[in-house]
C-alpha positions in Angstrom: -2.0 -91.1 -15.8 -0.8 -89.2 -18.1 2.0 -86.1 -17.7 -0.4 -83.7 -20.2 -3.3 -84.3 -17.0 -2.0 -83.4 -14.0 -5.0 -83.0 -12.5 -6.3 -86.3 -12.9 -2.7 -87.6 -11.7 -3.3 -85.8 -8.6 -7.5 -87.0 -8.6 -6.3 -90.4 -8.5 -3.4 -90.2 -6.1 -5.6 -88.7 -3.9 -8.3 -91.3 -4.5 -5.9 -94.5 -4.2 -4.7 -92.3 -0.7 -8.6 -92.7 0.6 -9.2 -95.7 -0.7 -6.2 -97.3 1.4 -7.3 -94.9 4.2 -10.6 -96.4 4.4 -9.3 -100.0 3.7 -6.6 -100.3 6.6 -9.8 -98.7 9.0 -7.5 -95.9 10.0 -10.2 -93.7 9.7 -14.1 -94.3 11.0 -17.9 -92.6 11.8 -17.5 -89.2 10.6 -14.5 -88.5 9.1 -14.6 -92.3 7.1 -18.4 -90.6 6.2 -16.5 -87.4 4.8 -13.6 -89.3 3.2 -16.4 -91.5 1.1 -18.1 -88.3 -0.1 -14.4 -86.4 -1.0 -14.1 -89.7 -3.4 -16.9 -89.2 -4.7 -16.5 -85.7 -5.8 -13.2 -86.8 -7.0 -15.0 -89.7 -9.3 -17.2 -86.8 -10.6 -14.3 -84.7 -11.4 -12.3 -87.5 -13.2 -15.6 -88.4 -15.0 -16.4 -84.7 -16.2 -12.5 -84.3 -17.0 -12.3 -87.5 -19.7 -15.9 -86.4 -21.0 -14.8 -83.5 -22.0 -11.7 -84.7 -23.5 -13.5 -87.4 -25.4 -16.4 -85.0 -26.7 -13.4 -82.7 -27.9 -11.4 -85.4 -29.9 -15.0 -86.6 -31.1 -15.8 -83.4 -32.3 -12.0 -83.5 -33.7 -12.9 -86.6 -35.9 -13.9 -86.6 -39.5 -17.5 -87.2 -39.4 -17.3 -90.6 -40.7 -15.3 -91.6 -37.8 -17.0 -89.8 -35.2 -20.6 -91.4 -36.3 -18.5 -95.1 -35.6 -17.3 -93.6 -32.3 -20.8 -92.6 -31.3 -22.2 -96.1 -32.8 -19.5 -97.8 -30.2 -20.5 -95.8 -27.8 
């Protein structure tokens, strides 16, 4: 990840931490329940987070470009 997103540096050093968690079964029941859901609000995060970056260099993008970008898309 990038130095200019800490955030999504920490989102996915935290997720790679469950994601080991729940793979070495370190954790079960409840708290593996609870760990499942806090990657999953961590995957929304990361997902809203490069959204918004992409719909700001979109909207950055001479209009040519950004009507290829959305024909990619």
């Amino acid at each position: 990840m990038s130095s200019e997103r800490p955030e999504l540096s920490a989102y996915v050093s935290e997720l790679e931490r469950a994601a080991e968690s729940l793979r070495s079964g370190a954790v079960e029941g409840e708290e593996a329940a609870a760990l499942v859901e806090r990657c999953a609000e961590l995957a929304g995060r990361i997902t809203a987070s490069l959204e918004a970056e992409a719909r700001g260099v979109s909207a950055e993008l001479p209009l040519d470009e950004s009507a290829e970008q959305e024909r990619l898309l």
